[in-house]
C-alpha positions, -999 to +999 in steps of 0.1 A: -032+086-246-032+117-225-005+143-227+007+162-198+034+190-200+054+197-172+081+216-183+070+252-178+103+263-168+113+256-205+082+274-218+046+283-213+021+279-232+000+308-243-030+318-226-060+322-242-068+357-232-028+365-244-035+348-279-071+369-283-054+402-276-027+398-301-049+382-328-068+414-322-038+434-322-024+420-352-056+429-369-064+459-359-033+480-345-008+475-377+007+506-374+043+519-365+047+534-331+070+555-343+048+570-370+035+606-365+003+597-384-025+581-369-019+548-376+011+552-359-001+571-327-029+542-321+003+521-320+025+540-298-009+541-273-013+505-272+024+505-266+032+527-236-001+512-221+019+478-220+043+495-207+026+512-182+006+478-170+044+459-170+057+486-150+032+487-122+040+449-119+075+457-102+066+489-089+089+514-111+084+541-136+068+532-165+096+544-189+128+517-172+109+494-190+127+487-223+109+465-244+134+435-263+132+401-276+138+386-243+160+375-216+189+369-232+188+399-250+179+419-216+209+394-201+232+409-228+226+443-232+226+447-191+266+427-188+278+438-221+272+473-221+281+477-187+316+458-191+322+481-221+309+508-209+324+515-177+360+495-182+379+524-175+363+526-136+377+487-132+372+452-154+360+429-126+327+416-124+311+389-100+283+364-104+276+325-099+287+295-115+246+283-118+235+311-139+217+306-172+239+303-200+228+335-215+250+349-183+274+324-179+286+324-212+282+362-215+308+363-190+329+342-208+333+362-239+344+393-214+373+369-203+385+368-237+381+407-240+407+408-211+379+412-181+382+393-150+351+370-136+349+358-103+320+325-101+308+322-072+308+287-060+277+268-045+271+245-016+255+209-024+222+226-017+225+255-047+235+282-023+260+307-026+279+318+003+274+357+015+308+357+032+322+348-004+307+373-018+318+401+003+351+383-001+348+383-038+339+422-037+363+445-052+369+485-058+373+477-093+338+455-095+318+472-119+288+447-127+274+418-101+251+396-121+231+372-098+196+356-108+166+359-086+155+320-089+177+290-105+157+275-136+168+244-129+165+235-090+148+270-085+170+284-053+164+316-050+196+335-050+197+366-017+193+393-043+181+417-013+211+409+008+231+412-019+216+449-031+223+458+004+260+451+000+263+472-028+245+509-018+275+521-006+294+507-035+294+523-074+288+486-092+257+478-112+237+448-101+219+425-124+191+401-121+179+376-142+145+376-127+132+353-159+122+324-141+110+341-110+088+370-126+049+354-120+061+332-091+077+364-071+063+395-062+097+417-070+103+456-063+137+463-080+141+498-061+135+482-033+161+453-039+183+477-047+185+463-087+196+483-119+188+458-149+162+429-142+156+410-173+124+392-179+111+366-211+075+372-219+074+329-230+075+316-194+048+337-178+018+323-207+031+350-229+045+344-263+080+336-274+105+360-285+094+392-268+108+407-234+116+432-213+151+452-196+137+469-162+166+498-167+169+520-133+171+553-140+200+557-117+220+535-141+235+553-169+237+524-201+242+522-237+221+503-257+232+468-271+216+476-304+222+506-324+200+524-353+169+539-346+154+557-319+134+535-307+125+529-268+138+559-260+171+556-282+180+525-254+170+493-278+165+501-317+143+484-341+106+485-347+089+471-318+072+436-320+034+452-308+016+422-309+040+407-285+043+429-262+005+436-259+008+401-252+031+397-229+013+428-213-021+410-210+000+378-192+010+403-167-020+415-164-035+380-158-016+370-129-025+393-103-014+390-065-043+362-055-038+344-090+000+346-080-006+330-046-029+308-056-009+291-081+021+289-054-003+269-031-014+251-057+024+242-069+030+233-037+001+205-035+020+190-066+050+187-053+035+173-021+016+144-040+048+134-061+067+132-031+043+111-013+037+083-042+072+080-044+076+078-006+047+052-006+064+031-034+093+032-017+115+047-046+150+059-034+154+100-047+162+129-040+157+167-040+178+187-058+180+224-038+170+237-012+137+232-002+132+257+021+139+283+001+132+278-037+104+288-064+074+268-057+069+255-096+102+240-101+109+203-086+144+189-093+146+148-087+175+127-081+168+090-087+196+065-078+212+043-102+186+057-129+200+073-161+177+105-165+179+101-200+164+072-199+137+081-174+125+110-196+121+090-227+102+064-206+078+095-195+075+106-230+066+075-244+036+077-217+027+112-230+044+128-202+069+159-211+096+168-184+133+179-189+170+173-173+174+208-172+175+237-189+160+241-220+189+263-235+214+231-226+190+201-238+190+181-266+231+182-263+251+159-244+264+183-219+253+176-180+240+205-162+266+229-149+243+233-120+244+198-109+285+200-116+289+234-099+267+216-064+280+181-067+315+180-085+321+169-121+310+132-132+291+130-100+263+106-098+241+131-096+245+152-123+230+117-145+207+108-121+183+141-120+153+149-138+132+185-138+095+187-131+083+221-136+045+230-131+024+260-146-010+270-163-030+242-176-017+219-148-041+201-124-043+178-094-053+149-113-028+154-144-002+155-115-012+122-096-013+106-130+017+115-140+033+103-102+017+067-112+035+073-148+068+081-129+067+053-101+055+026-128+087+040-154+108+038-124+100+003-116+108-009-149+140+009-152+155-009-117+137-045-132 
């Protein structure tokens, strides 16, 4: 039986090239990079020349990139510190109620630690309103925390108009850029961003490595504390082989590679739509279409139990989620479905995430939309 994984929004799988240059790594570059000997300083080269590749990516200096175990790391050091660390100038902070629960419920612990959080609410398509924004907008907001693109219907979220709002005003602003780094070509200066956090796992990097884009225009202190590390902003030894990985997955997807994968995302989700439309199958799409990240596909099917649907697919080899990875295997709906639709709203069952990425081709893609037609059919027998 073949095996097809769509569900690169969860994770990616490694790359070749990524897995070669930290085998290699691993084997050859053991040293500490903060070792004065020269074990150490063939460390600390490898290490800045990550840096330096990662940091041409989005167009900064080379030393705001802080190298960490990932987004939610990068997620908590960016809200955290910055609640903590500037409570004195006001204890408000904004963001959305579709975030990733790395934000969301980051945000939640600072209500408890007597901060105020204003959600911004979505319309049934995923978007937030900029007129509720500006109305939301405070003297006292110190932090706005808004992702670039939704991982589980992939809007993407008016970081640029929202960056305008805020140059005349002293708050932060945060993006959780995870799911959108590789798909978007993002300038944080020019956005107007302080802290963009990024997991090395969903670009064909590995798992448990990351980065904190850090403007140097924000001041920030660092989540965790011992050595001196990264510029004293992230202690602990840093994981090498990782991020020369993660490096070389930069690396890899260049401009053209970027675009070419977007045209080619966007072929997949023109053949799903299409066998479904020719097998007359009742759905719908989840976001807004218009304006969303081309490798995420959100499906509502009516009167079909998602659950149900996915273990059909993955009985036929066929991987997919119901959202995000972070929130399945529990029994909880998605809080993005609940925050466009309403609580116990037929859609928030009904809905199924197709995510594409590397590996993927036409033909896996049309089988799987046979797969998905034929597990449909048997659902509504």
């Amino acid at each position: 039986m073949e095996t097809i994984y769509l569900d690169h929004a969860a994770t990616s799988p490694m790359h070749p090239e990524v897995i070669k240059t930290m085998t290699e790594v691993m084997s050859e570059t053991f040293g500490n990079p903060s070792s004065v000997h020269s074990f150490g300083r063939q460390a600390a080269g490898k290490l800045e020349m990550a840096r330096e590749v990662i940091g041409k990516s989005l167009g900064v200096k080379y030393h705001e990139i802080v190298f960490n175990s990932g987004g939610t790391e990068g997620d908590n050091t960016a809200i955290l510190e910055t609640a903590f660390g500037r409570q004195n100038e006001g204890r408000h902070l904004i963001t959305t109620q579709i975030e990733h629960p790395a934000v969301i419920n980051t945000m939640k612990y600072l209500e408890t630690q007597g901060f105020e959080v204003t959600y911004l609410p979505v319309d049934r398509k995923g978007n937030i309103s900029l007129a509720d924004f500006d109305a939301s907008l405070r003297p006292d907001t110190i932090l706005v925390s808004i992702m670039y693109g939704n991982n589980e219907i992939g809007n993407l979220m008016p970081v640029k108009e929202i960056g305008e709002r805020l140059k005349e005003h002293p708050a932060y602003f945060h993006t959780d850029a995870v799911q959108a780094y590789g798909n978007q070509l993002i300038r944080p200066h020019e956005l107007g961003v302080d802290f963009l956090s990024i997991s090395a796992h969903k670009i064909n990097g590995p798992k448990g490595v990351g980065f904190l884009f850090k403007s140097d225009a924000a001041k920030l202190a660092p989540l965790l504390r011992g050595g001196e590390q990264e510029e004293k902003r992230r202690a602990g030894t840093e994981n090498l082989a990782g991020i020369c990985g993660m490096a070389k997955a930069v690396e890899l997807l260049t401009e053209d590679e970027r675009e070419k994968r977007g045209e080619l995302y966007d072929q997949f989700t023109q053949k799903v739509l299409t066998t479904l439309d020719q097998a007359n199958i009742d759905y719908h799409v989840n976001g807004d279409v218009n304006n969303k990240l081309p490798h995420v596909l959100n499906l509502r099917f009516t009167e079909i139990i998602s659950d149900l649907l996915l273990m059909k697919l993955d009985l036929r080899g066929i991987a997919v989620s119901t959202g995000s990875a972070c929130t399945a295997g529990t029994v909880d709906p998605s809080h993005v479905l609940e925050a466009m639709y309403g609580k116990n709203a037929p859609e928030v069952k009904e809905s199924l995430r197709v995510s594409f990425g590397y590996g993927n081709s036409l033909e896996q893609v049309e089988y799987f939309a046979g797969q998905l037609v034929a597990s449909l059919q048997e659902l509504t027998k």
